[in-house]
TORLUMKE-289818 format. One record per residue (C-alpha): residue number from 1; residue in three letters; x, y, z. Coordinates in steps of 0.001 Angstrom, whole numbers, plus 524288, in hexadecimal, padded with zeros to 5 digits. Layout:
<lomi NUM; ALA; <X; Y; Z>>;
...
//
This chain:
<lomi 1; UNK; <D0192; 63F28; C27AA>>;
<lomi 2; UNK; <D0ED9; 638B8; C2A1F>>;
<lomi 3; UNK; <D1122; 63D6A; C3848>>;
<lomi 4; UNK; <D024A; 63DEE; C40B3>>;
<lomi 5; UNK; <CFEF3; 6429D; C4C7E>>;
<lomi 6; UNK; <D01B5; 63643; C5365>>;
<lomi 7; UNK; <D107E; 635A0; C4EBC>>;
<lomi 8; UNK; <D1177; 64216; C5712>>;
<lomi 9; UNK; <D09B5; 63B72; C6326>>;
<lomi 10; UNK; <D13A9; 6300E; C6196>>;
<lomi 11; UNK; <D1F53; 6362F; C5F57>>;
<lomi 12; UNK; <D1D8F; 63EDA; C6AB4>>;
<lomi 13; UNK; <D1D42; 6307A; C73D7>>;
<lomi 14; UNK; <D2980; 62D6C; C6CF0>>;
<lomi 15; UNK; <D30AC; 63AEB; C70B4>>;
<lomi 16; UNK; <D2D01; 63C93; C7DC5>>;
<lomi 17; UNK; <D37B6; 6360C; C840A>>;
<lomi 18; UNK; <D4220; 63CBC; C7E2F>>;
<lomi 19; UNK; <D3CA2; 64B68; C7CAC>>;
<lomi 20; UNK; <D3582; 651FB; C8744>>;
<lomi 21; UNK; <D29B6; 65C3A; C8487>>;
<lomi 22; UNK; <D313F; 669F7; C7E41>>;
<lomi 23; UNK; <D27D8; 6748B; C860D>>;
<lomi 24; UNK; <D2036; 67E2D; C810C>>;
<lomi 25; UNK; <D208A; 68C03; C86FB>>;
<lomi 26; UNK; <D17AC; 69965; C839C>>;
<lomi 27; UNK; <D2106; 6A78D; C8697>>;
<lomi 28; UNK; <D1A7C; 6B120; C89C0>>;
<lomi 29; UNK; <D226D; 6BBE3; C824F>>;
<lomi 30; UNK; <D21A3; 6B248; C750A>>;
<lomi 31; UNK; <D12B8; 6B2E2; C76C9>>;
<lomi 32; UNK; <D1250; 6C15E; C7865>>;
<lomi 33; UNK; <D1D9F; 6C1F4; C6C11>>;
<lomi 34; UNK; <D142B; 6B9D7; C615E>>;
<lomi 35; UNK; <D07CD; 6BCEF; C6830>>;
<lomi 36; UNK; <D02A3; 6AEB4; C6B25>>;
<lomi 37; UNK; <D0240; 6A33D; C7593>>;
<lomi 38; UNK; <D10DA; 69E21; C70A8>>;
<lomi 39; UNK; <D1756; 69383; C74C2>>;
<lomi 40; UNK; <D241D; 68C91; C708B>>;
<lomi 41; UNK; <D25CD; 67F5D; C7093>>;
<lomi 42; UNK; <D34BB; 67D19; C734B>>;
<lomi 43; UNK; <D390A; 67116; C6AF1>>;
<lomi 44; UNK; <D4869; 678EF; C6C1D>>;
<lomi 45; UNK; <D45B3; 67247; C7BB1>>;
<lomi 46; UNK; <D487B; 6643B; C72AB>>;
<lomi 47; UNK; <D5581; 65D89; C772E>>;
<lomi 48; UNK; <D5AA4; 65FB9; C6821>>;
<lomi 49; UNK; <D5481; 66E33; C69EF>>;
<lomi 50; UNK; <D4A3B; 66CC4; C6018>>;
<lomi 51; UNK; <D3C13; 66514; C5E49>>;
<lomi 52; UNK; <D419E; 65C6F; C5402>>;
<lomi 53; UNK; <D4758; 651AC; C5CA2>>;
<lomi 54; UNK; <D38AD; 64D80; C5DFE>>;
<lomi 55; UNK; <D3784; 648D7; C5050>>;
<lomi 56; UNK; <D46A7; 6424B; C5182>>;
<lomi 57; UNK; <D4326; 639A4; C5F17>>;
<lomi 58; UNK; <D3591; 63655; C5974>>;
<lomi 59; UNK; <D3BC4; 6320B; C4B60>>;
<lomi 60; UNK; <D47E6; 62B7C; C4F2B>>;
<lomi 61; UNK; <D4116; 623E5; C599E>>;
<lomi 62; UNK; <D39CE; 61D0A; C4FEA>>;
<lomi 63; UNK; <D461E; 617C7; C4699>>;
<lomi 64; UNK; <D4577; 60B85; C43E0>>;
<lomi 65; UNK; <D523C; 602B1; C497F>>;
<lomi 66; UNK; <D5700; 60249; C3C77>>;
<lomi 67; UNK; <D55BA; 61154; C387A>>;
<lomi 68; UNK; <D5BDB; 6140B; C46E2>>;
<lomi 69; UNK; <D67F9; 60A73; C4224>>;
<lomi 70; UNK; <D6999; 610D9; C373A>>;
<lomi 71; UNK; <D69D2; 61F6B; C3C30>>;
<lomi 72; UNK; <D6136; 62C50; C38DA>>;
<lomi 73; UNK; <D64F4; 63702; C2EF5>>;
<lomi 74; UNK; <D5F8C; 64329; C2E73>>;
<lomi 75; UNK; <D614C; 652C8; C2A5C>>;
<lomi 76; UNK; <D601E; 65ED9; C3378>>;
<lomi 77; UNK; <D636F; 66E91; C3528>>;
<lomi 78; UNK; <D63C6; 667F6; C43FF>>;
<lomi 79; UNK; <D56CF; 66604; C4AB6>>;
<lomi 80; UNK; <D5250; 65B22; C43BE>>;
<lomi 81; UNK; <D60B4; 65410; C44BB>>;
<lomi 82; UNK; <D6106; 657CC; C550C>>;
<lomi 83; UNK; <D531D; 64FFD; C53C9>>;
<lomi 84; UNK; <D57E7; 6428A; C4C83>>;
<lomi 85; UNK; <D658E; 642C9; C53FB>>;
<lomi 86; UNK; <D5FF0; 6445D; C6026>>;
<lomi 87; UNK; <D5500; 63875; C5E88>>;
<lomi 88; UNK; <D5F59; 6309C; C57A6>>;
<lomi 89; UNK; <D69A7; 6320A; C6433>>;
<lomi 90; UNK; <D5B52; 62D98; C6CC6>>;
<lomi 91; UNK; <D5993; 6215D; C6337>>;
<lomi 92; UNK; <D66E5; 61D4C; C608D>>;
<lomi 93; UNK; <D671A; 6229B; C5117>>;
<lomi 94; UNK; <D7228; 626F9; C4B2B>>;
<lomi 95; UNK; <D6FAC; 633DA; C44CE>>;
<lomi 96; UNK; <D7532; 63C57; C3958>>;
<lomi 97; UNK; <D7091; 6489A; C3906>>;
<lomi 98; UNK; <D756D; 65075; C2A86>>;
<lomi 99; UNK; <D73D2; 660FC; C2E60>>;
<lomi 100; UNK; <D772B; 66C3B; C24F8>>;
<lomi 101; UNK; <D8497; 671DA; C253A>>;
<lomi 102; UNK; <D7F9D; 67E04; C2CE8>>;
<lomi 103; UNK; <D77BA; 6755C; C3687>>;
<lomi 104; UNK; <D74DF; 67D19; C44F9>>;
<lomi 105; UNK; <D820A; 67A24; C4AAD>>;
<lomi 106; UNK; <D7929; 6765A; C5955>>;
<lomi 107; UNK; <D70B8; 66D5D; C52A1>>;
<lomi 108; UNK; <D7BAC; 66785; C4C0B>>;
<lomi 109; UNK; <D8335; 6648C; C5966>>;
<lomi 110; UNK; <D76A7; 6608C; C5DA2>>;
<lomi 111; UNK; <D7484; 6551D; C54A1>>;
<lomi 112; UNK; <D823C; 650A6; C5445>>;
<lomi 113; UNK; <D7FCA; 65050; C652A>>;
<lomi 114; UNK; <D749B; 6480E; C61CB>>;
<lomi 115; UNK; <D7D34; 63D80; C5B50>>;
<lomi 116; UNK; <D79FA; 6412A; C4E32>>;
<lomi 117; UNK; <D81E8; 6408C; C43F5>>;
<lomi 118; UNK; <D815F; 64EB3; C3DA6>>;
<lomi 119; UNK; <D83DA; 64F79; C2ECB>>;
<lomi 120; UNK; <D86D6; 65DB3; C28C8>>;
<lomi 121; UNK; <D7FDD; 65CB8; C1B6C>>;
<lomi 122; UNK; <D7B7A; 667AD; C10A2>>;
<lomi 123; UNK; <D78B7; 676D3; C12DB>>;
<lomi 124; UNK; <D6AAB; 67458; C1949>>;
<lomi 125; UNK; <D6080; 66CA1; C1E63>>;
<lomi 126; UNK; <D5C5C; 66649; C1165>>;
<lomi 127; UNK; <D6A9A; 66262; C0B18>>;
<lomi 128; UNK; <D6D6B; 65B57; C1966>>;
<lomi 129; UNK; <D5FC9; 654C9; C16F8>>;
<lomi 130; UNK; <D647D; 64FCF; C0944>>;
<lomi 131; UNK; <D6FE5; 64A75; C0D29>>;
<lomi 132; UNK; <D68CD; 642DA; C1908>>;
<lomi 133; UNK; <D5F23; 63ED5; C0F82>>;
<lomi 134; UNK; <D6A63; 638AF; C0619>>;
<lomi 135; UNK; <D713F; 63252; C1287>>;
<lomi 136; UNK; <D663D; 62BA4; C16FE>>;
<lomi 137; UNK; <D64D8; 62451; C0B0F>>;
<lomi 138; UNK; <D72C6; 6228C; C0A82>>;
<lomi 139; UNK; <D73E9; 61C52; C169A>>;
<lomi 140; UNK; <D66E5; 61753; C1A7A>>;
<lomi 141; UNK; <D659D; 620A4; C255E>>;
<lomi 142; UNK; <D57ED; 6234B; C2B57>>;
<lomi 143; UNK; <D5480; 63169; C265F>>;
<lomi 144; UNK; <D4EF9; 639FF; C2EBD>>;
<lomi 145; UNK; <D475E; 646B4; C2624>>;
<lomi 146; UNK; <D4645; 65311; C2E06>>;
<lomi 147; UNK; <D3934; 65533; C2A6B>>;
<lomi 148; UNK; <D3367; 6493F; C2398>>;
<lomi 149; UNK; <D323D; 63F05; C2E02>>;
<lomi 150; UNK; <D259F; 63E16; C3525>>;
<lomi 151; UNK; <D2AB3; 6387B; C430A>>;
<lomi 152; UNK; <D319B; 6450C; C4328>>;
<lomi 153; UNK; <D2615; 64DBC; C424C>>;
<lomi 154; UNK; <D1EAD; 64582; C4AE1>>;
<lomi 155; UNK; <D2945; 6467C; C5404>>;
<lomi 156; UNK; <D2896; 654DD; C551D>>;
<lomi 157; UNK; <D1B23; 65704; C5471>>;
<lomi 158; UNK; <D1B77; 65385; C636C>>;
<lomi 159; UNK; <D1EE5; 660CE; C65E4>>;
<lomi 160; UNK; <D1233; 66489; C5FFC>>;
<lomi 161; UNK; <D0C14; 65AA2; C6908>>;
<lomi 162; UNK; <D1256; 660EA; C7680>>;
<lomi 163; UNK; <D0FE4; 670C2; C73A5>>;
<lomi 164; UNK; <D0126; 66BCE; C707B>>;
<lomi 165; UNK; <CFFB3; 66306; C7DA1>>;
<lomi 166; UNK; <D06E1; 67062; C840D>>;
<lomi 167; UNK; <CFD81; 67A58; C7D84>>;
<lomi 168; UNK; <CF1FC; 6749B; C7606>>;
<lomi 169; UNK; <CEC18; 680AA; C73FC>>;
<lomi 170; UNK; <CF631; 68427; C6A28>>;
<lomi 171; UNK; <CF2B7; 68C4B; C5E15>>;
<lomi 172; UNK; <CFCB3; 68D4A; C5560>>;
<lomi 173; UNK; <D0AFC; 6867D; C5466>>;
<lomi 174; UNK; <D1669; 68B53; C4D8E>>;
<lomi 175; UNK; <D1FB6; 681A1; C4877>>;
<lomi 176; UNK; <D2CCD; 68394; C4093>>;
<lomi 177; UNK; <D306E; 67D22; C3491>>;
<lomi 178; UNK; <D3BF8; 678FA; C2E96>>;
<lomi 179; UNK; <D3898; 66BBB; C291A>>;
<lomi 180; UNK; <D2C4F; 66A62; C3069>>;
<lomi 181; UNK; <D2B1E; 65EFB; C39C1>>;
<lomi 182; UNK; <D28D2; 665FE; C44AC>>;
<lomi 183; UNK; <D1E3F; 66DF4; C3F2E>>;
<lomi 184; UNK; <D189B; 6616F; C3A89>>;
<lomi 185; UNK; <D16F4; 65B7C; C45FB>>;
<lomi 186; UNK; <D1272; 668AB; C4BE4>>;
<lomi 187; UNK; <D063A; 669B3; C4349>>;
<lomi 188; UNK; <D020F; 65A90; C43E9>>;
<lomi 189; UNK; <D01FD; 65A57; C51D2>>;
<lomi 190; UNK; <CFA77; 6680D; C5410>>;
<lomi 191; UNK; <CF14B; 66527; C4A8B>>;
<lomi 192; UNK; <CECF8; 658A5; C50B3>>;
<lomi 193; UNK; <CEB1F; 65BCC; C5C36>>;
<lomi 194; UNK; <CE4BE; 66A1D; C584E>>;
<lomi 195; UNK; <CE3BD; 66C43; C4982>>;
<lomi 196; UNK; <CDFEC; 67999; C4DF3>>;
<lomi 197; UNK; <CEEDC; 67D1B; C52BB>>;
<lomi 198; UNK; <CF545; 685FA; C47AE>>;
<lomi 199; UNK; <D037B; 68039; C445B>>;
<lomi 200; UNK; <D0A4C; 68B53; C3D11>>;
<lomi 201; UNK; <D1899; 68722; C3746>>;
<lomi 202; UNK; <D24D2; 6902D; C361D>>;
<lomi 203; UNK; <D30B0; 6901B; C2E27>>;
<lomi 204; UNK; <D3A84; 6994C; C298D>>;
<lomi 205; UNK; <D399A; 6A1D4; C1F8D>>;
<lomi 206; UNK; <D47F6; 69EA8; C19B8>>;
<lomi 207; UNK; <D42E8; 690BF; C1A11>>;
<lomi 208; UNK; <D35F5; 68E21; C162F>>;
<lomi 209; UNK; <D368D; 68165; C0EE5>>;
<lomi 210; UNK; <D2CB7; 67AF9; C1822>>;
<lomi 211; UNK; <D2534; 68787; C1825>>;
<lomi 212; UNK; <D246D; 68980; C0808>>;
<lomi 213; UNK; <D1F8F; 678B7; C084B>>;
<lomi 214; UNK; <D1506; 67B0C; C1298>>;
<lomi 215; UNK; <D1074; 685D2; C0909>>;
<lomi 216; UNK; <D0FAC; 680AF; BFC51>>;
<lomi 217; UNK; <D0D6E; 6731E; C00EC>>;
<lomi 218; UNK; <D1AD0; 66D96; BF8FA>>;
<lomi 219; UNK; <D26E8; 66A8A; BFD7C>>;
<lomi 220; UNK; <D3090; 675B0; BFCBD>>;
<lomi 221; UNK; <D3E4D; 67A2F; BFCE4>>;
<lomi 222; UNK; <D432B; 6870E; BFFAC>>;
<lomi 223; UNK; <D4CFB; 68E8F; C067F>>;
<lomi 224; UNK; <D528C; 68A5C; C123D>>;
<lomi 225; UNK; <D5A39; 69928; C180B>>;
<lomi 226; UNK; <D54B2; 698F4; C25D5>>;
<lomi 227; UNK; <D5F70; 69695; C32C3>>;
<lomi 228; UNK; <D556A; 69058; C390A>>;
<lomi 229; UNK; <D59C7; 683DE; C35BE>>;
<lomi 230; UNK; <D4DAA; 67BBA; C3B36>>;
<lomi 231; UNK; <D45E2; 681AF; C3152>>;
<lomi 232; UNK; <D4FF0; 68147; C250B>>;
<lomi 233; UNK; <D4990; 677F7; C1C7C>>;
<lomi 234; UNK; <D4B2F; 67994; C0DAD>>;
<lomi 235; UNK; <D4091; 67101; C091C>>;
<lomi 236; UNK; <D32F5; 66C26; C12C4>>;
<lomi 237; UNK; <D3182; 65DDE; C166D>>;
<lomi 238; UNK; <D26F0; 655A8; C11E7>>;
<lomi 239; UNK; <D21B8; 64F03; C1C26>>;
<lomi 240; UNK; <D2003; 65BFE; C27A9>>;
<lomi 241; UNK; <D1A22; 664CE; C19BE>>;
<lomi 242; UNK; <D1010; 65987; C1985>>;
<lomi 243; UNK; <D0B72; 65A86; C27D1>>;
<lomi 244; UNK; <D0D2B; 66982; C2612>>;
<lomi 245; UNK; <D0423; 66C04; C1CF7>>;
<lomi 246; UNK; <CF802; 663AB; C22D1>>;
<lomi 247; UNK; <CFB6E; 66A85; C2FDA>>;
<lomi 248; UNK; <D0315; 676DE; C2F5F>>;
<lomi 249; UNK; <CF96A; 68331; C3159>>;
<lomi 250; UNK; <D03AD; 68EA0; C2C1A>>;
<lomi 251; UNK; <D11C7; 68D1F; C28FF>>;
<lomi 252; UNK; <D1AAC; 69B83; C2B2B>>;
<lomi 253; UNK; <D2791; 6A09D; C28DB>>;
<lomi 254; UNK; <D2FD4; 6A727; C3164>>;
<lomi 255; UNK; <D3E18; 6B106; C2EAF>>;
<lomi 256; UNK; <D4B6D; 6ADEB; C320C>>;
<lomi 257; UNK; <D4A1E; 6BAA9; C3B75>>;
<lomi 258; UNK; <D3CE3; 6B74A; C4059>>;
<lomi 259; UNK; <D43ED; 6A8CF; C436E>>;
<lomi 260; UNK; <D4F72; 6B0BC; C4B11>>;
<lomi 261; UNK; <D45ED; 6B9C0; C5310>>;
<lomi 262; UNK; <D3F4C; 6AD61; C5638>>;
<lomi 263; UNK; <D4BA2; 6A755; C5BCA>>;
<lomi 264; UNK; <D4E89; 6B4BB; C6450>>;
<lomi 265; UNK; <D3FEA; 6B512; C68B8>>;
<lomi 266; UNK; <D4267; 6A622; C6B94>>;
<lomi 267; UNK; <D4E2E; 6A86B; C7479>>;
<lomi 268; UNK; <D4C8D; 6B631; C7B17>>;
<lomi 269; UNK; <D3E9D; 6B1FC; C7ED0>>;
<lomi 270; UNK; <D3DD0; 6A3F2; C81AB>>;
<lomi 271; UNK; <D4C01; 6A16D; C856B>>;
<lomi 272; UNK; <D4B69; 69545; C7A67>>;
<lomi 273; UNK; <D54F1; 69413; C6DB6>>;
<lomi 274; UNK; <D4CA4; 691A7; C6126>>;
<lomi 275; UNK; <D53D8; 68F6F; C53CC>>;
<lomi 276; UNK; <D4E6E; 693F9; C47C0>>;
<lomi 277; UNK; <D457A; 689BD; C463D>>;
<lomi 278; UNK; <D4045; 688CA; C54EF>>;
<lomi 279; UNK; <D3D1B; 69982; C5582>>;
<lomi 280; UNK; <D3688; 6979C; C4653>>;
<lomi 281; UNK; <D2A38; 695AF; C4FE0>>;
<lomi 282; UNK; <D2A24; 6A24F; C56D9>>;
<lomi 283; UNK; <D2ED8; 6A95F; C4AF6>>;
<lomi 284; UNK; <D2157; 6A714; C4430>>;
<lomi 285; UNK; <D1A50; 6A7DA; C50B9>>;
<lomi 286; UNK; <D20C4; 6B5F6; C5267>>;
<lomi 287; UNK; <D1F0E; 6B904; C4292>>;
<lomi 288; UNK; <D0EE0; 6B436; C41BF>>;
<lomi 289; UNK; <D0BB6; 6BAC0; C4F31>>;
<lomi 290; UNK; <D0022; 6BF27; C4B84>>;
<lomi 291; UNK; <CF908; 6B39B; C45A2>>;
<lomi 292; UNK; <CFBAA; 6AD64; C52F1>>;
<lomi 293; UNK; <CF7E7; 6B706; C5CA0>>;
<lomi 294; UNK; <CF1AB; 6B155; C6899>>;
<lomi 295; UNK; <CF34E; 6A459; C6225>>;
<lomi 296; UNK; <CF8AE; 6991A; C6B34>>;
<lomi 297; UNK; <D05D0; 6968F; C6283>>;
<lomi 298; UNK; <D11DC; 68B4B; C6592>>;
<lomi 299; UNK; <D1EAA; 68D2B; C5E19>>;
<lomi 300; UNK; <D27AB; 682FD; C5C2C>>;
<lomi 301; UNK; <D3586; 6871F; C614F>>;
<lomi 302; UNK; <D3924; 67A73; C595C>>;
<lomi 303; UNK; <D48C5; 67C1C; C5C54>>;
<lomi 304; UNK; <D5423; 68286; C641F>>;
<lomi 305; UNK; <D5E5C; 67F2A; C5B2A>>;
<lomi 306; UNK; <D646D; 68BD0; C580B>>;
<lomi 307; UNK; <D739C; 68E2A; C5748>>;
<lomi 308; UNK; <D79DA; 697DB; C5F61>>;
<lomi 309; UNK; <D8088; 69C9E; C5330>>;
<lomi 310; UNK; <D7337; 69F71; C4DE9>>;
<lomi 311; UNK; <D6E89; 6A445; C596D>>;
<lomi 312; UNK; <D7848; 6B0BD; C5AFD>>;
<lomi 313; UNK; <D774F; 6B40C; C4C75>>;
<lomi 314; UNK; <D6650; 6B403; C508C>>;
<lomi 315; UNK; <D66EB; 6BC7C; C5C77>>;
<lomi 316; UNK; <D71B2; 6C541; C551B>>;
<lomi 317; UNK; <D67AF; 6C7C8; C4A96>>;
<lomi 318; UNK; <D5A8E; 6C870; C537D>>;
<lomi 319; UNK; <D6067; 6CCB9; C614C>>;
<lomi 320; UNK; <D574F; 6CE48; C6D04>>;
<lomi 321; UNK; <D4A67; 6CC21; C6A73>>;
<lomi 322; UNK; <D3F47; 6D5FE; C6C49>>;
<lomi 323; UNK; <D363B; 6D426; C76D2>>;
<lomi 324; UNK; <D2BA1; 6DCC8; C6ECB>>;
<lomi 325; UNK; <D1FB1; 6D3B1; C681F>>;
<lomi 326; UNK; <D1EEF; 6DC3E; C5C59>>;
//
């Protein structure tokens, strides 16, 4: 395999001056709500608000002078670009960041903050990725893939490493997917250190490239008509499919309402902002309640990006949420 278990171990040495520990906490009424031992672990707690950042410090630490001189391109709906502009401002890199023309208005402040340059490119994800791809051969820029790069996933596999040291009597862990990194690192690290741990994936159902891939074991493009932008991919990346299908036990869709209930649980009950991506977690933990009863589960509340503006039009739609666990 491209990225191994001691990537993670060394990645995590290389990280731990700039990022503390993100905690992981168990509440009560969540436990009662899905019926298991849950607990969250809060990557939205990350300075950039998500868990990507680990991947950006670990892979921008390692540029060579030259590729630092020469400055780092790469495509994001906003997580991934917080990630690279944030290590680049740590390392001295310049940074161009290319986002789709309906990019999360926050995360797009928040990159240009970071001293990224922020590029409005295409109507999604993949057409920004296209042109980055093109400009990096252009202009000899060091390409950074949102997916495809393994210091990345070793990076944020150390957040697999720190909710196992907290709880190693985990069961199962939930992980979102978009392009699948995170979940990547997720299942290499829990399955070396207990190949017994069940590592379930969860993506949308308006977006289930990486889902549809996983499946049929090909690579596979679909449609891409989900708001939660973390997990708007229109095609699956090579590289995290790979380490997906030696490791991943069960891969699960969840619904754009199912994703908003999530968010409202999120919020009303453990005073924390998910975006889409982040609450895709408890959204499957919520929908598969009963294959996990009395099961010792973690979710991944992998980010805390969401806009305001998206945020009224959600509690408009869902309101309060209902203290009942039916």
């Amino acid at each position: 395999m491209p990225v191994q278990f001691t990537d993670v171990l060394a990645a995590r040495q290389r990280i731990s001056s700039h990022l503390q520990t993100t905690p992981l906490y168990s509440y009560p009424i969540l436990n009662t709500m899905v019926g298991a031992d849950l607990w969250i672990k809060h990557e939205n707690h990350q300075p950039v608000g998500a868990f990507k950042v680990r991947g950006g410090i670990n892979l921008i630490s390692q540029l060579p002078d030259e590729q630092r001189q020469r400055g780092v391109i790469s495509a994001s709906t906003g997580n991934h670009g917080q990630s690279i502009a944030y290590a680049s401002r740590l390392f001295g890199v310049r940074a161009i960041i290319a986002v789709p023309k309906d990019a999360n208005p926050a995360k797009v402040a928040s990159i240009r903050n970071l001293g990224a340059e922020v590029v409005f490119q295409g109507k999604d994800f993949d057409e920004a990725r296209e042109w980055v791809e093109e400009e990096a051969r252009s202009q000899g820029y060091r390409y950074i893939h949102s997916g495809n790069e393994p210091h990345l996933i070793a990076g944020v596999g150390t957040y697999a490493l720190e909710m196992l040291e907290a709880q190693p009597l985990i069961d199962t862990i939930i992980v979102p997917i978009g392009g699948g990194s995170g979940a990547a690192g997720v299942c290499m690290v829990a399955k070396q250190i207990n190949p017994n741990i069940e590592v379930i994936g969860v993506q949308a159902e308006q977006a289930p490239a990486a889902y549809l891939s996983w499946k049929t074991g090909r690579m596979v493009e679909d449609r891409m008509n989900t708001f939660a932008e973390g997990l708007a991919t229109r095609t699956a990346f090579e590289l995290p499919q790979s380490i997906l299908r030696r490791y991943l036990d069960d891969f699960v869709l969840v619904s754009e309402d199912e994703l908003r209930r999530a968010i409202v649980i999120l919020l009303a009950h453990t005073r924390n902002l998910a975006e889409g991506a982040g609450a895709a977690s408890l959204a499957a933990a919520l929908k598969f309640r009963d294959r996990l009863a009395g099961r010792r589960v973690a979710i991944v509340l992998s980010g805390g990006n969401l806009s305001i503006d998206r945020l009224r039009r959600i509690l408009a739609t869902e309101g309060a949420p209902s203290f009942s666990v039916d």
